[in-house]
C-alpha positions as CSV (number, residue, x, y, z in Angstrom):
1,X,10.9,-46.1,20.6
2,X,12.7,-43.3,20.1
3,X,13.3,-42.3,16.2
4,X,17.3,-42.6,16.6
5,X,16.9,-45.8,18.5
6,X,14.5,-47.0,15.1
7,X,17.8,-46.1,12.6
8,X,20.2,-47.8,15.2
9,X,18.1,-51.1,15.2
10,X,17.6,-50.7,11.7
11,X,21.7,-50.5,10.6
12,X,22.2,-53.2,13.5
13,X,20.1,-55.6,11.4
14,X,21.5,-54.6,8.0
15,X,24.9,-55.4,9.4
16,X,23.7,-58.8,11.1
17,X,22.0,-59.3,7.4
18,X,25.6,-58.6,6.2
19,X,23.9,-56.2,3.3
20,X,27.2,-54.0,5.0
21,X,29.9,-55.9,5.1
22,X,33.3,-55.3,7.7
23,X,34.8,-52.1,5.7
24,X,32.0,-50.7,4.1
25,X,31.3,-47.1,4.3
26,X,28.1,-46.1,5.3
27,X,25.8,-43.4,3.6
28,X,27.3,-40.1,4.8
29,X,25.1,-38.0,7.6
30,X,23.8,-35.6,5.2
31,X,22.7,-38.7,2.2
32,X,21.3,-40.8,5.7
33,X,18.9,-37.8,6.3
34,X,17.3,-38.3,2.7
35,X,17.3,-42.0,2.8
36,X,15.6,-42.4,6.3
37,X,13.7,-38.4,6.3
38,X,15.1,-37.9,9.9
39,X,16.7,-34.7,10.9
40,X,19.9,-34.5,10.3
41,X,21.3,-34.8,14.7
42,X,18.7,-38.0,14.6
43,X,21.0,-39.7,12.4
44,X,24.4,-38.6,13.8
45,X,23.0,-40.1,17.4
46,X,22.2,-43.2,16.0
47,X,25.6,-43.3,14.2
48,X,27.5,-42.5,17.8
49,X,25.2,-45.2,19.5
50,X,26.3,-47.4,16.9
51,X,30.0,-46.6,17.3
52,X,30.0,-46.9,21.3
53,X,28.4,-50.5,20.6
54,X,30.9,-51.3,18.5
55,X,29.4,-51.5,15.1
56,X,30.8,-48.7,13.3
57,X,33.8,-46.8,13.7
58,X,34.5,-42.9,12.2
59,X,37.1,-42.2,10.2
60,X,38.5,-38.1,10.2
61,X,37.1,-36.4,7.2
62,X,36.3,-39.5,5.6
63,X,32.9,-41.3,7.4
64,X,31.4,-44.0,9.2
65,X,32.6,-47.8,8.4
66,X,31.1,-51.3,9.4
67,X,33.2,-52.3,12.3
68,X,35.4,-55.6,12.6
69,X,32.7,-58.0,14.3
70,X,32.5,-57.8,17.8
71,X,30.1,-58.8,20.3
72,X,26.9,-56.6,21.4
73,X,27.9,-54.2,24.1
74,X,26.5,-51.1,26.0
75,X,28.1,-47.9,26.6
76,X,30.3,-48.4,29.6
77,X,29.1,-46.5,32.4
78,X,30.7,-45.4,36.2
79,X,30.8,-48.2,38.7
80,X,29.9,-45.2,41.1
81,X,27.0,-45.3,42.1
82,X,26.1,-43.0,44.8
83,X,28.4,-40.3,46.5
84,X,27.4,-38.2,49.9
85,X,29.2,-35.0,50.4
86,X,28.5,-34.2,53.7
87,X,30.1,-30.5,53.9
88,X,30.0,-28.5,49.9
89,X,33.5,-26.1,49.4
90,X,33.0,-25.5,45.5
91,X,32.0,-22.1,45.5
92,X,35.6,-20.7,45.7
93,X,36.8,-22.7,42.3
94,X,33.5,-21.8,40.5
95,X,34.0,-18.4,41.2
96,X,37.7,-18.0,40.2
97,X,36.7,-20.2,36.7
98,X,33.8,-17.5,36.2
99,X,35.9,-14.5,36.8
100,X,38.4,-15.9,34.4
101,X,36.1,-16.1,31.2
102,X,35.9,-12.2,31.6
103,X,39.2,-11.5,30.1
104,X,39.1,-9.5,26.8
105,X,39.3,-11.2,23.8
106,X,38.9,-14.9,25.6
107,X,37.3,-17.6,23.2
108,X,34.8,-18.7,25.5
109,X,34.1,-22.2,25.8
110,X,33.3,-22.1,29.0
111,X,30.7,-19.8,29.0
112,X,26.9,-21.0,30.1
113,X,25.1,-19.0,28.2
114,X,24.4,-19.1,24.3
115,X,26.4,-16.3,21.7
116,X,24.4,-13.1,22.9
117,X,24.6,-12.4,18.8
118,X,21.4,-14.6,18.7
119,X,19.5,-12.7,21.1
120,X,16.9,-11.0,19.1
121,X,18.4,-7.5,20.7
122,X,16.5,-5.2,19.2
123,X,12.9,-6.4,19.4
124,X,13.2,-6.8,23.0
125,X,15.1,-3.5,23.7
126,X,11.5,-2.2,21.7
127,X,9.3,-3.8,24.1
128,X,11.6,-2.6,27.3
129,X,10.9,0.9,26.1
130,X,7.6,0.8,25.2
131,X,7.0,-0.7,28.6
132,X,9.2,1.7,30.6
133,X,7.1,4.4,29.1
134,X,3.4,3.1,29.3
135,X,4.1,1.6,32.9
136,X,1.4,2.9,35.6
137,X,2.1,4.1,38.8
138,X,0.6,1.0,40.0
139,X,3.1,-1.6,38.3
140,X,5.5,-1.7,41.4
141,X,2.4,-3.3,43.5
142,X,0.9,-4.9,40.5
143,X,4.6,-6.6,40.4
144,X,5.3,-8.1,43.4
145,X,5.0,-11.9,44.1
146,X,3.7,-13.9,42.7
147,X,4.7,-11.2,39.8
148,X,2.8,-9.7,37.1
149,X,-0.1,-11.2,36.1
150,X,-0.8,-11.3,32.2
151,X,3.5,-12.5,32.2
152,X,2.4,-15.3,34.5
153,X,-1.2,-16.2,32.0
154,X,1.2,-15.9,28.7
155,X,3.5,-18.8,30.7
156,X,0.6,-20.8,31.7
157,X,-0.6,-20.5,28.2
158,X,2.9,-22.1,27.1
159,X,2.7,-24.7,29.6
160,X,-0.9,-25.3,28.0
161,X,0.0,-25.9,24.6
162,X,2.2,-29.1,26.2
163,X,-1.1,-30.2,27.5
164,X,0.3,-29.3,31.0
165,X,-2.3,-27.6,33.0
166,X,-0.6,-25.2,35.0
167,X,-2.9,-22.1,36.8
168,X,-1.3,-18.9,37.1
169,X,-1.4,-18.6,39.9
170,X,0.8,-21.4,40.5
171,X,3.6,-19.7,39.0
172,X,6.0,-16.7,40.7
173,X,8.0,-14.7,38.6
174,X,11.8,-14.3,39.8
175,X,14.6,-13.1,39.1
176,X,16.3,-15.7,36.5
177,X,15.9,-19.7,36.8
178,X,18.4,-19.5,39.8
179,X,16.3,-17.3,41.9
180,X,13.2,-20.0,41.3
181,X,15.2,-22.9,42.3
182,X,17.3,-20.9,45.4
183,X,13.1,-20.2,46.4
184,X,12.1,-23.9,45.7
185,X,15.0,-25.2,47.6
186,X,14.5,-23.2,50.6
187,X,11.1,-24.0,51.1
188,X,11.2,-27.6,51.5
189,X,14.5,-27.9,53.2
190,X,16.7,-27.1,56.0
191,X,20.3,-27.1,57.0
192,X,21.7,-30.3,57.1
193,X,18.9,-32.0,55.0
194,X,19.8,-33.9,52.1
195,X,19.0,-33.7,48.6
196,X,19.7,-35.5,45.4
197,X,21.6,-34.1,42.2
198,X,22.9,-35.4,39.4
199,X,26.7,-36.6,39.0
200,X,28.0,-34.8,37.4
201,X,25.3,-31.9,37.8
202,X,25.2,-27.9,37.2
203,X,27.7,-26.1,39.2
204,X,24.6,-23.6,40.6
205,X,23.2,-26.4,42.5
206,X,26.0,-26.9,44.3
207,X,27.0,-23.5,45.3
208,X,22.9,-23.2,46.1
209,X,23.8,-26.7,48.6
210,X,26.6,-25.0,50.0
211,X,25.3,-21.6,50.5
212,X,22.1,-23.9,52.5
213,X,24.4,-25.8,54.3
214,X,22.5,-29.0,52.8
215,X,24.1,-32.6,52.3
216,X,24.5,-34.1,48.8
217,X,23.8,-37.1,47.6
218,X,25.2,-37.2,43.8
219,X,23.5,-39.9,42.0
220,X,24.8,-41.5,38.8
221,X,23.9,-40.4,35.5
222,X,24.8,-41.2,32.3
223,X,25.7,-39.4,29.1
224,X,23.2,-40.2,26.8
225,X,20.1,-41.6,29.0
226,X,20.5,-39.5,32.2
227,X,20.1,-40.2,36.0
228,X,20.2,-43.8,36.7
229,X,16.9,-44.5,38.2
230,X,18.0,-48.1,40.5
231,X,20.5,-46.0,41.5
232,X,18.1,-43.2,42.7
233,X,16.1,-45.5,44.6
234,X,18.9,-46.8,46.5
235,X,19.6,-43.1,47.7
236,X,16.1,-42.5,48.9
237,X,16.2,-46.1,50.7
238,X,19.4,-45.8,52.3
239,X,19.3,-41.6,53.2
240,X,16.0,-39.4,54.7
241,X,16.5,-37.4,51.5
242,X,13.8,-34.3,51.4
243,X,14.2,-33.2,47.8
244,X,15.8,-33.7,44.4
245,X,17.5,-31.2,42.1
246,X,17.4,-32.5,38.8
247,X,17.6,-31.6,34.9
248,X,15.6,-34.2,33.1
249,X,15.9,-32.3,29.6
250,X,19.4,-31.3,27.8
251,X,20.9,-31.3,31.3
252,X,23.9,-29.5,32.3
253,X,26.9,-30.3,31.4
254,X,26.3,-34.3,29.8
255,X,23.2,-32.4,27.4
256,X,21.3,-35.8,28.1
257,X,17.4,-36.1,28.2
258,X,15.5,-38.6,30.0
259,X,12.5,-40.4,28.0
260,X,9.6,-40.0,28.6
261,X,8.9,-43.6,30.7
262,X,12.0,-42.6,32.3
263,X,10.2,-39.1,33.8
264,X,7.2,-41.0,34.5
265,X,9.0,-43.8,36.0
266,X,10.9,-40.6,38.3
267,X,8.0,-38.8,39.1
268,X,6.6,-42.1,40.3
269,X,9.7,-43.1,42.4
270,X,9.8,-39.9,44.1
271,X,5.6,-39.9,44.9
272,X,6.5,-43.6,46.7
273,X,8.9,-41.8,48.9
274,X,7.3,-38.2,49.1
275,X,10.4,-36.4,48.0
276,X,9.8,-33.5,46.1
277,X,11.6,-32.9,42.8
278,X,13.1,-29.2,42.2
279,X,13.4,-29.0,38.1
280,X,15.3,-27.3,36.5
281,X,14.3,-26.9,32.5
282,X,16.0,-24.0,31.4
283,X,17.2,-25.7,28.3
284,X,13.9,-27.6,26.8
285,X,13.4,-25.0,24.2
286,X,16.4,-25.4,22.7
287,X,15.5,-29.0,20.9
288,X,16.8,-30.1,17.6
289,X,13.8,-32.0,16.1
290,X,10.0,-33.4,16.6
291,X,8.9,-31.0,19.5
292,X,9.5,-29.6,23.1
293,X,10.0,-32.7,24.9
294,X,7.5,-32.4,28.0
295,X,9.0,-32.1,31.7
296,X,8.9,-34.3,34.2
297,X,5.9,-31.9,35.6
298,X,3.4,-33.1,33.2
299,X,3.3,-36.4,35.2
300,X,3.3,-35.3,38.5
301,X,-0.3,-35.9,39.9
302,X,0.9,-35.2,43.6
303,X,1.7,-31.3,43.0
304,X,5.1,-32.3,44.0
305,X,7.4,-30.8,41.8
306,X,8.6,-27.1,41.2
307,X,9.2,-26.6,37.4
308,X,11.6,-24.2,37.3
309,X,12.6,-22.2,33.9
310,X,14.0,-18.8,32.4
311,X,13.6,-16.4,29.6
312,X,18.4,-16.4,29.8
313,X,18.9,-19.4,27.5
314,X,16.6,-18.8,25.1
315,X,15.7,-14.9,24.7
316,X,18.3,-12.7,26.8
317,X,20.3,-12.8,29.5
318,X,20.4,-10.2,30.8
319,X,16.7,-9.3,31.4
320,X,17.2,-11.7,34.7
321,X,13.6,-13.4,34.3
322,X,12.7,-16.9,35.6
323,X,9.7,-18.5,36.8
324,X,8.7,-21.6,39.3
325,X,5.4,-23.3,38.5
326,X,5.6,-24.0,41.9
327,X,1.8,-26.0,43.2
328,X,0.8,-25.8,46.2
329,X,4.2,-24.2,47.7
330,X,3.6,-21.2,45.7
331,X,3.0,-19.3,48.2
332,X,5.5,-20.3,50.6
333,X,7.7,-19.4,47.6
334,X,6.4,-16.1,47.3
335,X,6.9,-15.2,51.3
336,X,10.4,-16.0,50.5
337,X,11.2,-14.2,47.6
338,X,9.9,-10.6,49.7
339,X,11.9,-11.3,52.1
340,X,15.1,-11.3,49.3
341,X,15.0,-9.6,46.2
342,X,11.6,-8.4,47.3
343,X,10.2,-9.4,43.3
344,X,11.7,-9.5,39.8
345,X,11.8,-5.9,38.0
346,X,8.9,-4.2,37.1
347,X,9.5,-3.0,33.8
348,X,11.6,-6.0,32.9
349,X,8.5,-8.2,33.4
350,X,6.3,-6.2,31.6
351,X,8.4,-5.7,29.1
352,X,8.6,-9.7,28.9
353,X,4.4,-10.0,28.7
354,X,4.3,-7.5,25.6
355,X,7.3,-9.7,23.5
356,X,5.5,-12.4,24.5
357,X,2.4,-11.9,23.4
358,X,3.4,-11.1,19.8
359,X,4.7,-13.7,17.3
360,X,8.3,-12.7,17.7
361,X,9.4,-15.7,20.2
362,X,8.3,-18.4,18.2
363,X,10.1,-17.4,15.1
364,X,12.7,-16.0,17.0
365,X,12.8,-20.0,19.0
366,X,13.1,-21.3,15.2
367,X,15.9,-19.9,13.6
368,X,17.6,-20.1,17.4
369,X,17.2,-23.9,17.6
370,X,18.3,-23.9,13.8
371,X,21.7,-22.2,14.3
372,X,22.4,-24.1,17.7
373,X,22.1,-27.5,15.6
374,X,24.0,-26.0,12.7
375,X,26.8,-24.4,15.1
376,X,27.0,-27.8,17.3
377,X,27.3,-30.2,14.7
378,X,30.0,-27.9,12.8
379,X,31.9,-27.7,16.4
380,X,31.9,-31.2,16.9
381,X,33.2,-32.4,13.3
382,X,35.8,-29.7,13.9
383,X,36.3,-31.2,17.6
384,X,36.2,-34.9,16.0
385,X,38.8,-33.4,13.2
386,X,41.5,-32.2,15.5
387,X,41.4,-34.0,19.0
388,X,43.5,-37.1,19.7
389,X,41.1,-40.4,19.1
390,X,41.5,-41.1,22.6
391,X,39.2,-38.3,23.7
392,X,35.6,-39.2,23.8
393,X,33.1,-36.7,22.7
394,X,29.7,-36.9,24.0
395,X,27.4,-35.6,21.9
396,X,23.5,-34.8,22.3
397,X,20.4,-33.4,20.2
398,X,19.7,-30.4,21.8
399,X,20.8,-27.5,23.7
400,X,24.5,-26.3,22.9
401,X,27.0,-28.2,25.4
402,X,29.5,-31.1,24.9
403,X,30.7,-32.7,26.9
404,X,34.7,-34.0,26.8
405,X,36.4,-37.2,28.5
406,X,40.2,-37.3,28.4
407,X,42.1,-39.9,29.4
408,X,41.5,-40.7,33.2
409,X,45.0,-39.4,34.1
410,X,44.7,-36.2,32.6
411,X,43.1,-33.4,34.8
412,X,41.0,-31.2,32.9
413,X,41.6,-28.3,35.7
414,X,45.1,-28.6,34.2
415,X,44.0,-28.0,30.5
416,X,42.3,-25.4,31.7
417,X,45.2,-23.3,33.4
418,X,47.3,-23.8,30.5
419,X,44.1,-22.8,27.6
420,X,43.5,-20.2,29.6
421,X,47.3,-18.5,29.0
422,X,46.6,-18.5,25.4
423,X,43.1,-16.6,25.8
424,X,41.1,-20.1,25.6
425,X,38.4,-20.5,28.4
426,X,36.8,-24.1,28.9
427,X,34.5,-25.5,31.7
428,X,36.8,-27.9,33.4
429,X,34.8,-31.0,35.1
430,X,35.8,-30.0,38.5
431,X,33.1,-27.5,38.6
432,X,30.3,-30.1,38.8
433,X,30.7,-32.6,41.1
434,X,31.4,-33.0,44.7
435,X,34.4,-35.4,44.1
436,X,37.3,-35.9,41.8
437,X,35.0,-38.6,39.5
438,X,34.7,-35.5,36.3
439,X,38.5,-34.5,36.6
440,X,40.1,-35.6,33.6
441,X,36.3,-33.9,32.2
442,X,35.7,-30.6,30.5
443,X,32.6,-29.1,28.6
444,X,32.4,-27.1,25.8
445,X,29.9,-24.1,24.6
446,X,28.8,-25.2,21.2
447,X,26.5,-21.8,19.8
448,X,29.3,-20.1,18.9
449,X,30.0,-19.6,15.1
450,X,33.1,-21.5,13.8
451,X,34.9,-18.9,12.6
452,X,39.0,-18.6,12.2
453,X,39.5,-17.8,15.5
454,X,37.1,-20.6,17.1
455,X,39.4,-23.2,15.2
456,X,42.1,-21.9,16.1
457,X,41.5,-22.4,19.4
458,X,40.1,-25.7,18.8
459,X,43.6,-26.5,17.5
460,X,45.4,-25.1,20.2
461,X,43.2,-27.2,22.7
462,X,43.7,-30.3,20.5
463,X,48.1,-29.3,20.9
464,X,47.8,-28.9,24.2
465,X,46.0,-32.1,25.0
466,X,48.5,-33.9,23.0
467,X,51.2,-32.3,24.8
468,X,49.9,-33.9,28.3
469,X,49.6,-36.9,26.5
470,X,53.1,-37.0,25.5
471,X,54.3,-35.7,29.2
């Protein structure tokens, strides 16, 4: 049992016990953190799974209180279960949002990657030089797939402290976390193939399906405990699907993690059916509390699943280094890759082995997962403070998205145009799905610092919602 899911049960029986009566205000967040020594997003998930079961309701600025007595219920989720997009056209929308979030002086909501002020700049700008200017004349061969070698025995060594037991040569260095999925992808499909994603799921999977000419089957997943697992099996019964592109940890956009039974339980469902799992786990460094939770690799005894990852969520961006502990198609994968971008850069990934082999990344991974729990929690009070109580936040413990539901008959896409007048970029929920299910959807980039101008922005979004509202 999970440690929120402890508290919840706990403050379900206190209320049953009526020790809190209808009215009473609980122990604030912070006060609950002493009284139960659980980290501080712990106790604010058990206090939202008691709210969406009715037990407690939130009050603006002034807490959580027992709710009027109501019978036991669980979050409501989509009656849809399984959509097929035969034919993908998304890539066009995508790339007009993207291109929008460039505009000077745009508070970027929208934006995928964490506030590049928490990149530790200058250390790894230290290690790019020393490695431009101690790199042999060898390093362009040493470099090619499956990529440089003491990079690829530093990631196996971090795969090894899961208890994962991952060789290096398993595992090809690319060109960002893209690049190792784009790989994985092509080398255990073909055009018109299907393959599984989440619903709603990251936009790059389905520009990577449409780009491949692939089918989609978008399978149901919900905000809190992720893809829904009878409704996975009833895709691979029903379609000859050859592969599934998933997030299992944090995921992109909902920021939902699957237990750990649920992976196993996964892995399992897709051995029975000899479908092989793409993963995509460029977020599972970026947990709140307790440690990294493990991927759904770690159960795998079939080698097949591709573990995909990067160094852009968590280190820098723009150093474009990913990684595929890919099994036995590791090589397939690397026959690929020469034949695209040839390998990832040479003094990039040597510049990534010396960083890494120094202490710098784990203290640099603390105070990172710190300030992303500090900046998400502040954003989502802020968010809770100004937005009209008929807007559901969904909020997770871990990486730095929320995700926002509107009203069903307000389109997001619409927010969007009109936030993005007054210099206000958000992630609209058109971008991740293959049907109008996420419209009236939108997610938010939490890292930022909630300064003057974030909340100011927050409070325009909150006017503008409203004013559709009122319309």
């Amino acid at each position: 049992m999970a440690k929120y899911d402890k508290l919840v049960e706990q403050i379900r029986n206190q209320i049953q016990n009526e020790i809190w009566g209808v009215g009473d205000k609980l122990p604030s967040l912070r006060k609950q953190t002493e009284i139960s020594d659980m980290s501080l997003m712990t106790v604010l998930h058990a206090y939202q799974v008691l709210e969406s079961q009715g037990w407690i309701v939130s009050h603006a600025r002034s807490g959580y209180f027992v709710a009027p007595k109501i019978p036991y219920s669980s979050p409501k989720n989509s009656d849809v279960t399984i959509q097929t997009a035969e034919a993908i056209d998304i890539n066009d929308f995508i790339f007009d949002v993207l291109q929008a979030s460039r505009t000077p002086r745009i508070v970027d909501f929208g934006s995928v990657y964490p506030d590049p002020k928490l990149y530790p700049r200058h250390q790894v700008n230290k290690s790019l030089m020393n490695a431009a200017s101690t790199m042999p004349t060898s390093s362009a061969l040493d470099n090619l797939p499956p990529g440089n070698k003491d990079l690829r025995q530093l990631i196996a060594k971090r795969y090894a402290a899961q208890g994962i037991n991952v060789h290096p040569e398993e595992i090809v260095i690319t060109a960002g976390a893209l690049e190792a999925l784009n790989l994985s992808l092509q080398a255990v499909t073909q055009a018109g193939d299907w393959v599984v994603v989440e619903s709603p799921t990251f936009y790059g999977a389905l520009q990577s399906l449409q780009r491949l000419n692939l089918r989609a089957l978008s399978v149901r997943t919900h905000p809190r405990d992720g893809i829904d697992l009878d409704s996975l099996e009833k895709a691979l019964q029903s379609h000859p699907v050859k592969a599934c592109w998933l997030m299992v940890n944090h995921q992109n956009p909902l920021g939902c993690t699957l237990s750990s039974e649920k992976k196993k339980r996964l892995i399992e469902l897709l051995a029975e059916y000899k479908v092989y799992l793409i993963e995509d786990d460029v977020y599972s460094e970026l947990y709140y509390s307790g440690k990294n939770p493990l991927p759904a690799k770690a159960f795998d005894q079939q080698g097949m699943t591709m573990h995909c990852s990067s160094f852009s969520k968590t280190l820098v961006a723009g150093f474009r280094i990913g990684w595929v502990a890919a099994g036995k198609m590791a090589l397939p994968i690397q026959k690929l890759q020469l034949m695209s971008t040839l390998s990832a850069s040479a003094p990039i990934q040597l510049a990534m082995a010396k960083y890494l082999s120094t202490r710098n990344y784990e203290n640099h991974l603390r105070q990172l997962r710190r300030k992303l729990e500090q900046r998400k929690f502040a954003t989502w009070q802020m968010l809770r403070s100004y937005f009209p109580s008929s807007v559901n936040i969904n909020y997770s413990e871990g990486g730095y998205f929320l995700w926002i539901e509107l009203p069903e008959h307000l389109d997001a896409t619409d927010l969007y145009q009109r936030a993005l007048k007054d210099n206000i970029s958000i992630a609209p929920g058109k971008m991740f799905s293959v049907s109008k299910q996420f419209n009236h959807c939108f997610r938010i980039n939490s890292s930022f610092e909630c300064s003057a101008s974030e909340e100011k922005a927050i409070k325009r979004l909150a006017e503008l919602i409203q004013n559709m509202l009122d319309e």
